[in-house]
PAVO-14884 format. One record per residue (C-alpha): residue number from 1; chain; x, y, z. Coordinates in pm, 1 decimal. Layout:
+-----+--------+----------+----------+----------+
: num : chaine :       c1 :       c2 :       c3 :
+-----+--------+----------+----------+----------+
: NUM :      A :        X :        Y :        Z :
...
+-----+--------+----------+----------+----------+
! end
This chain:
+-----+--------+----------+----------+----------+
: num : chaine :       c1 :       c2 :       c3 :
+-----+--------+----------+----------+----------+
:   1 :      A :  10245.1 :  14261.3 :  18604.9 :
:   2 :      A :  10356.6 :  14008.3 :  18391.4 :
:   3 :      A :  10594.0 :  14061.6 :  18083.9 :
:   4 :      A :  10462.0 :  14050.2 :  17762.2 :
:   5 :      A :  10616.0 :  13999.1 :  17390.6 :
:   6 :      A :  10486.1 :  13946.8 :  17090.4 :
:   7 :      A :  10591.5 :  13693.9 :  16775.5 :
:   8 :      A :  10864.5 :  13836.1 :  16582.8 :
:   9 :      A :  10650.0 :  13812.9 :  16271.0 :
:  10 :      A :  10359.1 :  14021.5 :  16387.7 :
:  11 :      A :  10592.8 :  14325.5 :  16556.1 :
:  12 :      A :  10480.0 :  14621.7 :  16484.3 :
:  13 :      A :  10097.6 :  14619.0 :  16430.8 :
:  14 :      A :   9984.9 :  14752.0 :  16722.5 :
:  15 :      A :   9913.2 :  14409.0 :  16923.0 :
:  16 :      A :  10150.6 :  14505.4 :  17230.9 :
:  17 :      A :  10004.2 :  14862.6 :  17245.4 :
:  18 :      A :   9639.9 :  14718.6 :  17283.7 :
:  19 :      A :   9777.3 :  14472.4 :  17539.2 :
:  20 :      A :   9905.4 :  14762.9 :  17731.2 :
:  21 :      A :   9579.5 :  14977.3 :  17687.1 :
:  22 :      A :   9403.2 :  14683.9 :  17830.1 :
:  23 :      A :   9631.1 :  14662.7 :  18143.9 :
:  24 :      A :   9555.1 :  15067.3 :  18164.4 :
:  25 :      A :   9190.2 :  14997.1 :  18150.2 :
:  26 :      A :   9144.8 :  14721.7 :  18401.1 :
:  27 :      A :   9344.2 :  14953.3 :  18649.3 :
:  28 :      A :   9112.1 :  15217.6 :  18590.1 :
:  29 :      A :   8828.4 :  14991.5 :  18616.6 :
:  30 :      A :   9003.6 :  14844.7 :  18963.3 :
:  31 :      A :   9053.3 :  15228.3 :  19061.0 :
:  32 :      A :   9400.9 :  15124.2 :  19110.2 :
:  33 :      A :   9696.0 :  15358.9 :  19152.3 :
:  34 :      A :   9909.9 :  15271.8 :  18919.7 :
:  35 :      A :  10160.0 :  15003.7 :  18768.4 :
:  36 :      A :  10491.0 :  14908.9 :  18872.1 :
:  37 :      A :  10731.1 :  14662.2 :  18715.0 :
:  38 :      A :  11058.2 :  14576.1 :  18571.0 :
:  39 :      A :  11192.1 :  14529.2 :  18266.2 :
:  40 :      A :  11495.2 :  14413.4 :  18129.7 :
:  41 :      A :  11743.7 :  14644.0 :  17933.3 :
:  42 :      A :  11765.6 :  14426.3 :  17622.2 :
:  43 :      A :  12021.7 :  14640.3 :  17391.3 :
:  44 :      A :  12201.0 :  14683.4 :  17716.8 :
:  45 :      A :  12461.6 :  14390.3 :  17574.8 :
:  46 :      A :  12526.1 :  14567.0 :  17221.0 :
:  47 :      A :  12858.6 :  14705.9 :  17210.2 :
:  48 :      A :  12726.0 :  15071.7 :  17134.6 :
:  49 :      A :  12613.8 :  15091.3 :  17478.6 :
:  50 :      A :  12955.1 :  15153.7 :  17629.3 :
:  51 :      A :  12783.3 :  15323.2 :  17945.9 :
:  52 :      A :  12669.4 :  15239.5 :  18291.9 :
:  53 :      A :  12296.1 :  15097.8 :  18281.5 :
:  54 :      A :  12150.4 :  15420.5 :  18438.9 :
:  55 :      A :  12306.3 :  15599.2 :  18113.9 :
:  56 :      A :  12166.9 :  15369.7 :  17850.0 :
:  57 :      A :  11837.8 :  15443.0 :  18019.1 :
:  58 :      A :  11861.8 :  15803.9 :  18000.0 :
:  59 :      A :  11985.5 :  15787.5 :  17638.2 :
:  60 :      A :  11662.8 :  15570.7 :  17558.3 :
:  61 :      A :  11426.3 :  15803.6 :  17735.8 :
:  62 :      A :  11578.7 :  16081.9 :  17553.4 :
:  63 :      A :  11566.8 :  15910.2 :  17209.1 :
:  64 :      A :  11885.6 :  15927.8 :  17127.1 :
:  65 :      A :  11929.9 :  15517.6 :  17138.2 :
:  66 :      A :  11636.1 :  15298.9 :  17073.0 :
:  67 :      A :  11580.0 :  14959.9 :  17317.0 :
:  68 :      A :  11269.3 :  14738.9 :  17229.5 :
:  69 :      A :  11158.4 :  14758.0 :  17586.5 :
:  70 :      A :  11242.1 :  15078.6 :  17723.5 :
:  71 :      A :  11163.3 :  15286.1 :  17450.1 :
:  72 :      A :  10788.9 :  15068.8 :  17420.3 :
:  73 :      A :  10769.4 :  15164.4 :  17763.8 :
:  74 :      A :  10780.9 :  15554.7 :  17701.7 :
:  75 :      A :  10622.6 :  15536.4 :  17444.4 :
:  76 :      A :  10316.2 :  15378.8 :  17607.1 :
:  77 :      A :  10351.3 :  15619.6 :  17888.9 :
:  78 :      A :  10536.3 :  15480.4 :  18169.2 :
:  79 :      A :  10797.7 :  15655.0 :  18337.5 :
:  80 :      A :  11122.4 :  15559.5 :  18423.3 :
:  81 :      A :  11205.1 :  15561.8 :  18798.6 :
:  82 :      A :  11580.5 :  15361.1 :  18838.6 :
:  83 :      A :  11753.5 :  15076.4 :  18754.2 :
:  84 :      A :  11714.2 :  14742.4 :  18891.1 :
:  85 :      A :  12071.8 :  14553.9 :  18931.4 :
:  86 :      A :  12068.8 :  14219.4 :  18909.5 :
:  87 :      A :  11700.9 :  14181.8 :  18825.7 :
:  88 :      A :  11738.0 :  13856.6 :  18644.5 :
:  89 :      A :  12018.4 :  13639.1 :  18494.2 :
:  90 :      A :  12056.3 :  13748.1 :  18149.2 :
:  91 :      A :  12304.7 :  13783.5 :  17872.5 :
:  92 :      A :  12067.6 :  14080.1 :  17687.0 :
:  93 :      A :  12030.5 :  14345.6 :  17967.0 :
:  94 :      A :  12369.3 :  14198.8 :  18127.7 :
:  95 :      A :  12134.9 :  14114.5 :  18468.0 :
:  96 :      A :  11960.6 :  14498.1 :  18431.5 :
:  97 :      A :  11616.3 :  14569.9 :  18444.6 :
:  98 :      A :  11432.5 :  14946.1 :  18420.2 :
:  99 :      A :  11191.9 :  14995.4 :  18716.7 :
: 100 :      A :  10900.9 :  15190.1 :  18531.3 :
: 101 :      A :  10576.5 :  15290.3 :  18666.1 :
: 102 :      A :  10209.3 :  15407.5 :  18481.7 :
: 103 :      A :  10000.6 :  15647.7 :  18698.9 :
: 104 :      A :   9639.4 :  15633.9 :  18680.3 :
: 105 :      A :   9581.6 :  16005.9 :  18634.7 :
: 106 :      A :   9162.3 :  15852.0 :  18664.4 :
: 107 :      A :   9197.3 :  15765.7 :  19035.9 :
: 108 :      A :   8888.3 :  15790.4 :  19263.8 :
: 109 :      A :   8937.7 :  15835.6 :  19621.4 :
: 110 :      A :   8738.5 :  15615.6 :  19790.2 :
: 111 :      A :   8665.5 :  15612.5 :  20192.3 :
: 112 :      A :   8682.8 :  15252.2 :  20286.7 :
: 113 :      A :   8435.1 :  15264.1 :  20510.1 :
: 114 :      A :   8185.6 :  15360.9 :  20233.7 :
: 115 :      A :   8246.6 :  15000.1 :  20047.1 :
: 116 :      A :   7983.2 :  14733.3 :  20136.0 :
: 117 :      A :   7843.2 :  14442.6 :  19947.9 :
: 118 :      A :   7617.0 :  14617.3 :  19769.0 :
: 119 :      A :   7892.6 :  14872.2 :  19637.7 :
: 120 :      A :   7993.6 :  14924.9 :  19271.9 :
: 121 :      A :   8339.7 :  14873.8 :  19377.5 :
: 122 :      A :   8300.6 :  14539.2 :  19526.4 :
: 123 :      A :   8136.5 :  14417.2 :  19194.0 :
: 124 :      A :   8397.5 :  14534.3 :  19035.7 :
: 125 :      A :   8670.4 :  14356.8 :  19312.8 :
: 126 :      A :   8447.9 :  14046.7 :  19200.3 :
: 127 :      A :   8425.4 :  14061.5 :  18853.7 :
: 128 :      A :   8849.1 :  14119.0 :  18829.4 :
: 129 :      A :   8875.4 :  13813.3 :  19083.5 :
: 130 :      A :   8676.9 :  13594.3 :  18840.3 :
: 131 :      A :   8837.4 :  13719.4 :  18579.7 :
: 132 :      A :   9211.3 :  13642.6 :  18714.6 :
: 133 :      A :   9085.2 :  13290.6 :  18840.5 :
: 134 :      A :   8964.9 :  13223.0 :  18473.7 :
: 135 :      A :   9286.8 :  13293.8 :  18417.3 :
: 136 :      A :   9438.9 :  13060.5 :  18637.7 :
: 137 :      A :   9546.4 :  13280.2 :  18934.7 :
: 138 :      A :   9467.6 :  13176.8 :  19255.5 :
: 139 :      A :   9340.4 :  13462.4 :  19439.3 :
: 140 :      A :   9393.6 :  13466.8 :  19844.8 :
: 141 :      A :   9201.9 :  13686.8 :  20084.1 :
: 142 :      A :   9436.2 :  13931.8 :  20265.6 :
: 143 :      A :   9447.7 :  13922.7 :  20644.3 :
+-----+--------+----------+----------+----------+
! end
């Protein structure tokens, strides 16, 4: 997953949430499992955070400190699983990231040996690979 961020000017109005819903949608379209990534702790640096990363994190999940990111994150319904050390070089988080996941409570289990050409699911496989080459990503078949 790629990060997103949106102009300082137009914070606010709902544009990351609908880039998030969109992420949600496509991996219920995909039947995927979920979403994994990291993000980086960017109030981590301010001097009110005099705790280890792992605490900030907690403190943001419980509300009781607000972080652009993190609290985004819950809000939007990921979850918090642990903290990434050293996930990037940067003077914000102070090189942390969160490790947050979104479950697709939608998923559809699907016996593989069901799929064929014909199947919904493999127009679907298509469409997203046309989609994400449009895109410019180059899409390689896995071995």
């Amino acid at each position: 997953m790629e990060q997103i961020s949106t102009h300082p000017k137009v914070r606010h109005e709902g544009i990351g949430t609908m880039l998030y819903d969109a992420r949600k949608k496509i991996v219920k379209t995909l039947n995927l499992r979920q979403i994994v990534s990291g993000a980086r702790l960017f109030y981590y640096c301010e001097p009110s955070s005099k705790s280890s990363p792992l605490e900030f994190a907690e403190k943001v999940i419980n509300g009781e400190i607000h972080d652009p990111v993190l609290s985004f994150d819950v809000e939007n319904g990921f979850k918090f699983i642990e903290i990434l050390p050293n996930y990037l070089e940067d003077v914000r988080s102070l090189n942390n990231a969160s490790f947050r996941e979104w479950s697709n409570q939608n998923i559809i289990k699907i016996d593989s040996e069901s799929i064929s050409l014909s199947s919904p699911y493999h127009a679907i496989d298509s469409a997203a690979r046309q989609f994400l080459q449009g895109l410019g990503y180059q899409i390689f078949p896995v071995a």
